[in-house]
C-alpha positions, 0 to 999 in steps of 0.5 A: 484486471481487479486488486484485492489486498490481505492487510494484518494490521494494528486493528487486527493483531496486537505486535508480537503476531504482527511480528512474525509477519515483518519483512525487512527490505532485503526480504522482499524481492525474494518474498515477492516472487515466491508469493507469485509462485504460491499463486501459481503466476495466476496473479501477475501483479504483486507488493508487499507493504511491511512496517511496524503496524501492518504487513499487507499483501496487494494482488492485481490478477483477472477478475475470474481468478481474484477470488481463488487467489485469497486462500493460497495468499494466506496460505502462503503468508501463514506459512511465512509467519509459521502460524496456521492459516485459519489463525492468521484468517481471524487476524486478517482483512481481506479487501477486494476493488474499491474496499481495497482502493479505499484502504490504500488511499486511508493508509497513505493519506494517514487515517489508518495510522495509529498516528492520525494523519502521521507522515511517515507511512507515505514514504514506506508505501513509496518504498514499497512500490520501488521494491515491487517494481524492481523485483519485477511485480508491479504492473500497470493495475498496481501502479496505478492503484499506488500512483492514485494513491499518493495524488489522494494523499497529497491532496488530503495533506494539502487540503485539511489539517489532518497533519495538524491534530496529530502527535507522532510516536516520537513526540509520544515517546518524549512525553512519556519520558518527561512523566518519569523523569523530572527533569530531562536535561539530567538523563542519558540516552541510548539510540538502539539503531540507526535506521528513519524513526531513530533519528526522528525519536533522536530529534526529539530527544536531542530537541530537549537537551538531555545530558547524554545521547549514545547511538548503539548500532550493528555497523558502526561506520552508519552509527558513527554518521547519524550521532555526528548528526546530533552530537551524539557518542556512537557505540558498537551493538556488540558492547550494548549489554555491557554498557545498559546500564549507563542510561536512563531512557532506551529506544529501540528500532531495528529490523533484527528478527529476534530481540536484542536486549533480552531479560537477563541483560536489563536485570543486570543492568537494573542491579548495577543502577541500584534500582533507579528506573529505567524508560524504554521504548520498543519501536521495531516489529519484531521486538527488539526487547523481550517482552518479559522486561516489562515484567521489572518492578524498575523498567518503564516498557512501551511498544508501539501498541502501548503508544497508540492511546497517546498519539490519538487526538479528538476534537471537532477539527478532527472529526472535521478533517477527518470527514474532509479527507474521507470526501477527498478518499472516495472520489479518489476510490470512484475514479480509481474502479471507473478506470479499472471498469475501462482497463476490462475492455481493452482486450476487446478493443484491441481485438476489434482493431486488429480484426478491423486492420485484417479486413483493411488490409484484405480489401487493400490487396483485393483493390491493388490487384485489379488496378493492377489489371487495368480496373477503372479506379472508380469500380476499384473505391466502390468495390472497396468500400462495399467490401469493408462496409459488408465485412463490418455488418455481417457480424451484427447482421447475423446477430439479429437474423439469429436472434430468437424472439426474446433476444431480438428487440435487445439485439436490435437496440445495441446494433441501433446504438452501435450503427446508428448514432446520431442518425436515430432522431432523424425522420422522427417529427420534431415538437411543435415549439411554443407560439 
């Protein structure tokens, strides 16, 4: 077996394209089969990784097919983002057996984040596998890459600071917040979700005492949950328009596949403030908040893109922990291909032992019949074991008799190292030691 992944990511498109590749987690049971049938279940293996930054494809297939497999792999992903796939190709990378494994162990290990070394990415490829699993898609190849993966995370976590230089969107958003606002503790904030990165923004937020947090979410029973949390009011996505203009910072998460605060609302909510400024921050992918509110002489808009200069950190301990944690990736990459070199002799293997257990079990029979005639047991062993030692060389014997003259002498060295070990060194004489 080989893998290849197809990764859209935060290098490759800027978010709106990325936005039309997001799937949601209720999307990707269904998307992982009709990928499969896009390859024609000529790729048995499959997973979808989809967050804000990335969408990427991983396919574990035969060698001989790995690489008929990209064009309809983009097909059928450009056919779900409903752009041509000569487009999506010039947004893409295509990575196949160690290139694939290095950038799985990079992305889990947070060096392909925006956020250098940011945690979060780890739990969502974990989740990604549980997806692929449940849908029926994630086999041994897969598993291993993935389960691999995680140790290499692990160990970079645990073995560098590559978690301590880095600052996270939440932390990039309050900052960004404290530039307009002079003082935070007067503004009041609206949380448009209720999802994993809200209540790691609102923990931020809510570290910083703001006058007034509200939680704007599509159910309100989970809305309610996560504001008990912080304290905070929660309030029905329905009553959003009607209420934007109530605070002074938005911020955005959600997985709606259009957005949800469009231009006109933000304009009247503007004119309702009398012009006082309003932050933002659209984290979801697809956006949440039409990308025409930037264009306000009021509105303070940021997206995930925008976040990325800030959230970078430099310095020689970076670099450092960075050059640490690529050492601890590539051993991690080599072990991985070593163990996927040793999965493509298995079938062989298996078959050698199954037509081993067919000779076995052929001389048995013979054997058991002539004791059964009264064969004195000794001819019976001796014509057992000649009978099973003839079946195993007959292969390699006929090898080398056919051989031609240019083929012998390789032919005769794999059968001496098949047939032979430990036995090549004996007769020859051995160097005279020191005196």
């Amino acid at each position: 077996m080989s893998v290849f992944t197809l990764s859209l990511n935060h290098h490759t498109a800027p978010v709106d394209l990325r936005g039309r590749f997001a799937f949601t987690l209720e999307q990707i049971p269904t998307a992982l089969q009709g990928l499969r049938a896009g390859l024609d279940r000529a790729a048995p293996e499959a997973a979808i990784l989809s967050t804000c930054n990335r969408t990427e494809l991983y396919i574990a297939a035969d060698p001989a097919r790995t690489s008929q497999l990209v064009v309809p792999a983009l097909d059928w992903l450009a056919a779900h983002g409903g752009v041509s796939t000569d487009d999506l190709r010039r947004h893409t990378h295509v990575m196949e057996r160690q290139e694939a494994a290095r950038h799985a162990f990079r992305v889990a290990s947070g060096l392909d984040s925006m956020v250098l070394g940011e945690p979060q990415i780890l739990g969502q490829m974990k989740q990604a596998v549980r997806e692929a699993d449940t849908a029926g898609t994630l086999g041994t190849t897969l598993h291993q890459l993935f389960q691999r993966s995680f140790s290499v995370a692990k160990e970079v976590r645990t073995s560098t600071e590559i978690g301590a230089h880095s600052i996270s969107m939440a932390a990039a958003s309050v900052r960004l917040a404290g530039q307009l606002f002079e003082d935070l503790h007067k503004i009041r904030v609206l949380f448009v979700g209720a999802g994993e990165m809200i209540e790691l923004v609102a923990t931020h937020f809510v570290a910083k005492a703001p006058r007034h947090v509200t939680i704007a979410n599509r159910t309100l029973e989970r809305g309610e949950k996560l504001a008990s949390h912080f304290g905070a009011e929660a309030m029905r996505l329905a009553d959003l328009p009607a209420r934007l203009h109530e605070f002074d910072a938005v911020i955005s998460c959600t997985a709606s596949t259009l957005p949800l605060i469009g231009l006109g609302a933000v304009e009247r909510a503007i004119k309702a403030r009398r012009r006082r400024p309003m932050f933002m921050v659209d984290l979801a992918v697809p956006r949440d908040i039409e990308p025409e509110v930037g264009q306000l002489d009021d509105v303070y808009l940021y997206t995930v893109d925008d976040l990325s200069a800030l959230v970078q950190s430099a310095g020689e301990k970076r670099q450092a922990a960075v050059a640490q944690a690529e050492a601890i990736i590539e051993s991690g990459v080599q072990n991985f291909v070593h163990w996927l070199s040793q999965r493509s002799t298995v079938p062989l293997i298996q078959s050698l032992q199954a037509q081993a257990d067919v000779w076995r079990n052929t001389e048995m029979a013979r054997a058991r019949k002539l004791l059964a005639r009264g064969a004195d047991v000794d001819e019976v062993l001796e014509a057992l074991s000649r009978g099973l030692t003839q079946k195993m060389l007959h292969g390699a014997l006929a090898e080398l008799h056919n051989a031609d003259t240019q083929q012998r002498a390789h032919t005769a060295e794999v059968v001496s190292r098949l047939f032979l070990r430990g036995e090549s060194r004996r007769g020859k004489a051995e160097p005279a030691g020191e005196i």
